[in-house]
Structure formats: structure tokens, C-alpha cells
C-alpha positions, 0 to 999 in steps of 0.5 A: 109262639114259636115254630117249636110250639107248632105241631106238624100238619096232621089231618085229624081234626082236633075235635076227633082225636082220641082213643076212636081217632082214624090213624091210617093217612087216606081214612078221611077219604074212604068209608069210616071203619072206626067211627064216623070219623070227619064225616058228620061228626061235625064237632068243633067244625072246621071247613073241609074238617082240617086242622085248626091253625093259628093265624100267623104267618109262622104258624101256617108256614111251620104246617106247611099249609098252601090254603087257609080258610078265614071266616068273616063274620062280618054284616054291619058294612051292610046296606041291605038285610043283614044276617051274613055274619053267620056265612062262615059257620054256615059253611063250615056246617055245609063241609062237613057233608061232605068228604075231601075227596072228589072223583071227578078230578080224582083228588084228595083236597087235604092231602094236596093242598094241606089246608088249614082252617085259621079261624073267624077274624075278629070283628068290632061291632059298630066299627067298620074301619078298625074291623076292616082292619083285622080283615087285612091283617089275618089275610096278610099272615096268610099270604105271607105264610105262604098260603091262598087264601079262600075267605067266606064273609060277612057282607061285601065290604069285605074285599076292601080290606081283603084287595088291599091285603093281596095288593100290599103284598104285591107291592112291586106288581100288578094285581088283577080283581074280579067281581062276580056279582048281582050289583055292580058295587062301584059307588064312590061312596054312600051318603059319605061312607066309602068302605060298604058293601056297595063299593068294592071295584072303586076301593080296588081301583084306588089301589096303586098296583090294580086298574081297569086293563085288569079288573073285569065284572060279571053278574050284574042285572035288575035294578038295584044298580044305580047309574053312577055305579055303571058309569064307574065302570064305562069311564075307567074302561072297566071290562062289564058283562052283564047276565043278559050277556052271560046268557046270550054268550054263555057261562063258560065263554064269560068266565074264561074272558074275564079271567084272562083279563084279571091274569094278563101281566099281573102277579097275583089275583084277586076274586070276589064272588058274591053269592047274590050272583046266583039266581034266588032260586037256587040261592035263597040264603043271601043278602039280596037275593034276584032272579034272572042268575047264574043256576047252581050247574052254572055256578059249579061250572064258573068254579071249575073254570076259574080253578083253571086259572087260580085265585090268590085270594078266593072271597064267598059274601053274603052267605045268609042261612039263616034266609035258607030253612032247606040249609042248600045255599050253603051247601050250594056255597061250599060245592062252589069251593070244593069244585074249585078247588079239585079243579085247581088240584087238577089243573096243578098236577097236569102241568106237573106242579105242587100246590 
């Protein structure tokens, strides 16, 4: 496929084109007059209702878009209750209830940041290294078309390959890694397998170009984190802050800490969000859910921060609808991206800058 084959950036979907389609450039923000237009009419779902583009880098760069969102469907790195392959669907289904427009920071996400949905990564079922592998692939096509990156997995495991990607790319820099999560994830291995969802910060520590002066975690509690997994990270000095100390300190003091540490004298970042870091109250639909978390204002909040600052690649894990009947995890999961993004929209007009 060539750049010639690539049609220009349009925000209308391909599942509303037609003789109903919209045609005047801010009706995906306002009320419909034609139809329903992006809103609801779900159709072939795209996250945030854009255009499908093809996960190649040409492809990306010939749209002109400056975010790609990936689905990975992807559950079998799982050392608990599986279900998370349906994240990305789930998501998507959460975004179409939503419009791209956010008053409180005054911005039309589609007309700023151009995004693009590039599809599901292909998985190989049993195969977690060759699936792995995909992953890295599809991230690395769309950083090099010039894209972030905002992913919605699949288990944990995911940011292995998705760390190694971005690190790959800055491979004559530095890269800074963030684990917002209920588990601390740092075992060596599990009973001999390095890449599971329990192993995230030591495969992002095994990179050449990321270690502890700019890795930073934050969520953990209760008892599923075993004492090798909080050795890792006190021997390599790795900043840790548990959710005692989120509540003692509060949530926007902790945030804007380890952000600062994963941007200090690095390129690039990378932030691995899990949803298990919210409490189950409010984020039944995960993999393992806990109590004692972050609450969904906290969460928007955390999102709103961190767009503050930017992410080259932006990772949700283990998103479960199907643990969910009331669909709010995802809902909560996509509120989480959306703020996110307007903040960052926000923050990049401030300082005079484009996407």
C-alpha cells in the first residue's frame, strides 16, 4: 500500500458514510441534525468514532494523525481471572456515548489531535512471546508515524512488549516508566516465565535506556504483592508509593511526583495504567479487583494531571466488562482517556503548541 492509496483525514467514521452522512466540519460536536450521527449509532465502533487507519506507519503519517489508538486483546499472560481480551471492545462500546468535545477544557479532540483507531493487535492464542511480538510491532508503526500512542489491553503483560517498543525507538535516549497500579508487579519471573502480567517494572528495568532515577510506581496495597516484588523495587531505588500514602498526601501531590521523576532528562515516557489501581467500588470490571483505591473523581483527576505532563504511550490493562453488568468500568475507563486527553489538548494550546 502506498501513501497514494491513503485517503485524507476525514472525521466521518466509515460506518456513517452515505447519503445521511454529516458534512459540515464541527457536526460531530454539536447536536445532530441529520441523524444520530457518531453519537450512539455505534456501528463498526471506533474509539472516540474515528476514522479506521491501517497500522502502518505511511498510513498514519499520510493522515496526519498525532494519536493512534490500538486494542489488545490479549488475556492469556494472565496469572488471575482472565476475561480482559474484551478491554478494547468494551472501550470502544464506552466511547460511543460520548462526544469528542469537552467543555471543560473547551476542545474538540478530533479536530486536535487527529486520531485514528488502527485496529485490534492480532494475538496468537497459547503464544505469549510471538503475541508479544505483534504488540511491539504495531506500537513501533505508530510511533514511527509520527503518532502517541493510547493502547487498551488485555492483561498486564502488555507493557513489555509496549515499553520495549517506545525504548526501541528512543534508542539513543532515555526513556522514563510509570506503573499506576494495585500490584506491584516486579517479580523476576513466575515459576520461570518472565513475561506475565506480574512482571512489568523488571522487564522495563531490563531495558538499556530506563532504570530506577526515572521509574516511579504508585497504587499498590493489600496482599496480593509478594516480598520479592517490593524488594525489586527498594534495591534498585525505585521511587514506590503506596495508596496509604496516596491518601495521606493526596492524589494530586503523588501524581505530579511521579511524573516529574519519569520526565526528568528523559525523551520520552511511558504510562502503564491499571485499571485494578481504582477501588472495585467504582471499578468492578478488572482483572483483580481491591478495595482501599483510587475513586473514580481521583482517577479523572490523575487523568487530568498526567495530560499536564504527556505520555508518548498511554496503556489501560485489564479492563473486564464482562465482570461489570452496569458497563461503568468501561465507561469510568474511557472518562479516564477522554480527560486525559483534553487536558493535554489544553495544556499544548497554552504553551502555543500543536498536537
Amino acid at each position: 500500500m502506498s501513501e497514494t492509496d491513503i485517503r485524507t483525514w476525514e472525521f466521518v467514521p466509515h460506518q456513517h458514510q452515505g447519503p445521511r452522512r454529516h458534512l459540515e466540519a464541527d457536526d460531530h460536536i454539536r447536536s445532530p441534525r441529520l441523524h444520530n450521527g457518531a453519537f450512539k449509532a455505534s456501528g463498526l465502533a471506533t474509539f472516540l468514532g474515528a476514522p479506521y487507519c491501517p497500522p502502518e506507519r505511511h498510513a498514519i503519517r499520510a493522515m496526519g494523525a498525532k494519536i493512534c489508538f490500538l486494542g489488545v486483546p490479549w488475556d492469556q499472560g494472565q496469572m488471575v481471572r482472565a476475561g480482559t481480551s474484551q478491554g478494547p471492545a468494551g472501550l470502544r462500546e464506552a466511547s460511543t456515548q460520548y462526544f469528542p468535545y469537552m467543555f471543560e477544557y473547551d476542545v474538540d479532540l478530533v479536530s486536535f489531535f487527529r486520531p485514528v483507531d488502527c485496529g485490534d493487535v492480532p494475538v496468537v492464542p497459547g503464544n505469549n512471546d510471538r503475541s508479544h511480538e505483534f504488540i511491539h510491532q504495531y506500537i513501533t508503526e505508530c510511533l514511527e508515524g509520527g503518532a502517541k500512542v493510547i493502547f487498551c489491553g488485555g492483561d498486564h503483560s502488555a507493557p513489555i512488549p509496549g515499553a520495549r517498543a517506545l525504548s526501541d525507538f528512543h534508542r539513543d535516549g532515555r526513556i522514563g516508566y510509570l506503573h499506576i497500579d494495585c500490584h506491584l508487579d516486579s517479580a523476576p519471573d513466575w515459576g520461570g516465565i518472565d513475561n506475565t502480567n506480574c512482571s512489568g517494572p523488571s522487564r522495563a528495568f531490563d531495558l538499556p535506556n530506563c532504570d530506577g532515577a526515572n521509574m516511579a510506581h504508585m497504587g499498590s496495597r493489600n496482599g496480593l504483592n509478594p516480598k520479592d516484588w517490593h524488594d525489586f523495587f527498594v534495591d534498585n531505588e525505585v521511587r514506590l508509593i503506596p495508596m496509604m500514602e496516596v491518601v495521606e498526601r493526596g492524589i494530586e501531590r503523588c501524581t505530579r511526583e511521579i511524573f516529574e521523576i519519569a520526565w526528568k532528562g528523559t525523551d520520552a515516557v511511558y504510562c502503564s495504567w491499571d485499571t485494578d489501581s481504582l477501588d472495585a467500588g467504582c471499578m468492578p470490571g478488572t482483572t483483580a479487583p481491591e478495595c482501599f483505591g483510587i475513586k473514580s473523581r481521583e482517577a479523572i483527576q490523575l487523568a487530568r494531571i498526567a495530560g499536564t505532563y504527556g505520555a508518548d504511550v498511554l496503556e489501560i490493562s485489564e479492563l473486564c466488562p464482562q465482570f461489570d453488568v452496569s458497563q461503568m468500568s468501561s465507561k469510568l475507563a474511557c472518562c479516564m482517556i477522554y480527560h486525559y486527553l483534553g487536558s493535554r489538548a489544553q495544556t499544548l494550546q497554552r504553551q502555543g503548541r500543536s498536537a
